[in-house]
C-alpha positions, 0 to 999 in steps of 0.5 A, spaced: 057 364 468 050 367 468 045 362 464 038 364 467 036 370 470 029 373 471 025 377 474 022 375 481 019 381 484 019 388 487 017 389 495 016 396 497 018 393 504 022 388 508 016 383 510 014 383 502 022 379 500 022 372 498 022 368 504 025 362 501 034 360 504 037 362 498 042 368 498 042 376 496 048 379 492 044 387 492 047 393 488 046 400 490 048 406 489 046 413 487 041 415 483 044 415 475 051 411 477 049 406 471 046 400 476 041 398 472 045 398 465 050 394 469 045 389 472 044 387 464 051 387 464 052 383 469 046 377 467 047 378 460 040 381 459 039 387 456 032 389 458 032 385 466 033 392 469 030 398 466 035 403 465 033 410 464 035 417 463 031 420 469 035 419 475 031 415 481 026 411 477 028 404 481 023 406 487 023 399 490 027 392 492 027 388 485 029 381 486 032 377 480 032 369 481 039 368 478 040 360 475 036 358 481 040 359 486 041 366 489 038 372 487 041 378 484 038 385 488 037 392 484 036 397 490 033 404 490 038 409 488 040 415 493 040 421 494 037 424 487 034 432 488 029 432 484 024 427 488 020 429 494 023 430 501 018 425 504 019 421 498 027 422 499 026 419 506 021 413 504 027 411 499 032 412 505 028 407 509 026 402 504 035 402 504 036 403 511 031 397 512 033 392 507 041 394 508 041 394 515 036 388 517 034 384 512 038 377 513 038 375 507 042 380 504 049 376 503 053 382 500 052 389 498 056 392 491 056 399 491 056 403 485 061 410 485 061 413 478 069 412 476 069 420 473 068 423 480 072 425 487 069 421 492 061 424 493 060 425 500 053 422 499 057 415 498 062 417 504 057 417 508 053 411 506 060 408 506 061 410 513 053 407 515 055 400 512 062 400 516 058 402 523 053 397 521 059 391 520 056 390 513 060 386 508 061 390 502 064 391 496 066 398 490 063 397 483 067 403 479 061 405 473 063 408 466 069 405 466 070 406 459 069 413 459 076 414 463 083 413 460 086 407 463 091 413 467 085 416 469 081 410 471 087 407 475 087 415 479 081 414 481 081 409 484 087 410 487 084 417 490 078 413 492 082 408 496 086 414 499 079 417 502 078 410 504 084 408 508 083 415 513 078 411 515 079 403 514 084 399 516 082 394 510 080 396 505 073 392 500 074 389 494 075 393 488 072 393 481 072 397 474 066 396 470 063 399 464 056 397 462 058 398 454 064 394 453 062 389 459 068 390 462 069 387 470 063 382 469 068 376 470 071 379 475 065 381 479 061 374 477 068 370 480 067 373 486 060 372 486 061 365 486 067 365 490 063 369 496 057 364 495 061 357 495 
């Protein structure tokens, strides 16, 4: 699936991005939903993304160069309380810069914590992405903490919520970081969005 992935750079701007053609897959979510435990998950690696008990430690665009051939990008996660409202803000724009005008952002995962209602925060997100026309899709985090009952009414009230709003709904993935379930899953689909 993923043979090679390393660390590529960190922007805290567009302008500061890899100019080369090769594609972004990013992931985004809120602050403490698992994106960086996901990312080793994902790679294979278990220090590529610092995981950390502190909410919002990822501050800036991370690249990760993926078997040289796309890069995977681990963004700041959203809406944590405990930084500063001008702070907040700087995050909110390096997001809504990268997501809503980088070109080479291909697709956009976000993440949602499988053991919530749908946050409002993510709502809205999701909301800007469908006006922005976005491709996206949903990673359901912590998948192991949920019986599989729970795990699949979630889901279920999630794709409700959706659906007051879209026609079609986006692609849909359970993960947990601790068992690596969703990781095939996630990586065919990669493969297939980027062939």
């Amino acid at each position: 699936m993923i043979t090679k992935a390393e660390f590529k750079c960190s922007s805290e701007r567009l302008g500061q991005i890899p100019k080369d053609g090769l594609k972004d897959i990013a992931f985004i979510g809120r602050s403490n939903v698992g994106k960086s435990s996901l990312i080793n998950m994902l790679t294979g690696h278990k220090g590529l993304a610092k995981v950390s008990a502190t909410p919002g430690k990822t501050k800036l665009i991370n690249h990760f160069l993926v078997d040289g051939t796309w890069y995977l990008v681990d963004l700041p996660g959203y809406g944590y309380a405990k930084t500063s409202k001008s702070q907040r803000s700087g995050f909110a724009k390096i997001i809504t810069d990268y997501v809503f005008g980088c070109e080479k952002m291909y697709f956009l995962f976000v993440l949602v914590d499988s053991r919530l209602e749908p946050q409002r925060i993510d709502l809205e997100f999701i909301h800007l992405l469908g006006e922005h026309s976005i491709p996206f899709g949903l990673i359901f985090t912590k998948g192991d903490k949920l019986s599989k009952a729970q795990l699949q009414k979630s889901v279920e009230i999630y794709s409700r919520t959706l659906s007051e709003e879209w026609d079609e709904l986006p692609p849909m993935f359970v993960s947990s970081s601790r068992t690596s379930a969703g990781r095939d899953e996630i990586l065919e689909f990669v493969d297939k969005i980027l062939k």
